[in-house]
N, C-alpha and C positions, 0 to 999 in steps of 0.2 A: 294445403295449409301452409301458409307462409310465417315465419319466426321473424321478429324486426327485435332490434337493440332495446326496442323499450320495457322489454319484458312482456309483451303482448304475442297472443295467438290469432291470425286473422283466419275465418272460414272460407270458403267459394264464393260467399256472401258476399264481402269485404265485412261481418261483425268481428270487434275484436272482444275478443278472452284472455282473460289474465289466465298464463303458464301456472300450473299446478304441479307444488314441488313433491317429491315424492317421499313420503315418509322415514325417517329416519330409524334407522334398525338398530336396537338394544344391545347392545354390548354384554351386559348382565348377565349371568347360566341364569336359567328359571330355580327360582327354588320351589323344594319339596316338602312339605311335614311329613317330618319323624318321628316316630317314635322311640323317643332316647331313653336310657334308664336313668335313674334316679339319681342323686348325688351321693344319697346313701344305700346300705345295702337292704334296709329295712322297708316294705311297702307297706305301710299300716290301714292303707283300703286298696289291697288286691281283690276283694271283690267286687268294688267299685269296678275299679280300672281294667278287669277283666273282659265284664259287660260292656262298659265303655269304649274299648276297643275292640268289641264283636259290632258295635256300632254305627263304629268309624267305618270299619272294613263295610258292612253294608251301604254307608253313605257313599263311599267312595266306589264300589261297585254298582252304583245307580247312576253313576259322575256327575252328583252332589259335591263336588270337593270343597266346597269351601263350609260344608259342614263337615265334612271329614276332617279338615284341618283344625273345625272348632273343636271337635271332639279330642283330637291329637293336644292341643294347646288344654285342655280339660283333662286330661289323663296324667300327662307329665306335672301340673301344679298336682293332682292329688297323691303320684307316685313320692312327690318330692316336699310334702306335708307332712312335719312326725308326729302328727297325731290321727289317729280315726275322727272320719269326717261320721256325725248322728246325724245330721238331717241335710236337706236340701238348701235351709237355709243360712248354718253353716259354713255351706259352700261355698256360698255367695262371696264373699271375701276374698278368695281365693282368686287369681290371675286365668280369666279365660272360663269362666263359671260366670255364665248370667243366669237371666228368668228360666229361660228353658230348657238349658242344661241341670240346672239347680231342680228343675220338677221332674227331670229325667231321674235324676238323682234321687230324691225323694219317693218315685216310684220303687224304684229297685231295694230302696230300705223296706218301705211298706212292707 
């Protein structure tokens, strides 16, 4: 395989191929979800967030992660709500709380 100035790769053939550059590597640390505490010290659905994060841990033990993270991102708005969440669709409002979180949610009140 011969390399010419053009930016072309020639084979045993003589076909040429355009040089394929090699992707560029991320600089970035990868981030994590965490699970952080709350702003205040009051959790007014610790037993939401309880469930919710027996949840997580199982998503994430499946390496579902990015339902792990959804549930992370769903724990910490309800740690950090000061009032008790009563239904699922309550929830909804909340940052990180869609359809399916909010019927999980729902469930667990039932």
């Amino acid at each position: 395989v011969s390399t010419q100035s053009t930016g072309f790769t020639s084979d045993k053939n003589g076909m040429q191929n355009r040089k394929r550059k090699a992707p560029k590597e991320s600089k970035q640390p990868t981030k994590k979800a965490k699970i952080e505490p709350p702003t205040s010290n009051v959790n007014h659905n610790e037993n939401l967030t309880r469930l919710l994060e027996e949840l997580a841990v199982i998503e994430k033990n499946k390496g579902e992660h990015h339902r792990y993270k959804a549930y992370v991102v769903a724990v910490n708005s309800l740690k950090a709500h000061p009032t008790q969440i009563r239904s699922g669709n309550e929830a909804k409002v909340l940052k990180g709380i869609g359809p399916k979180i909010s019927k999980k949610i729902q469930e667990i009140l039932d």
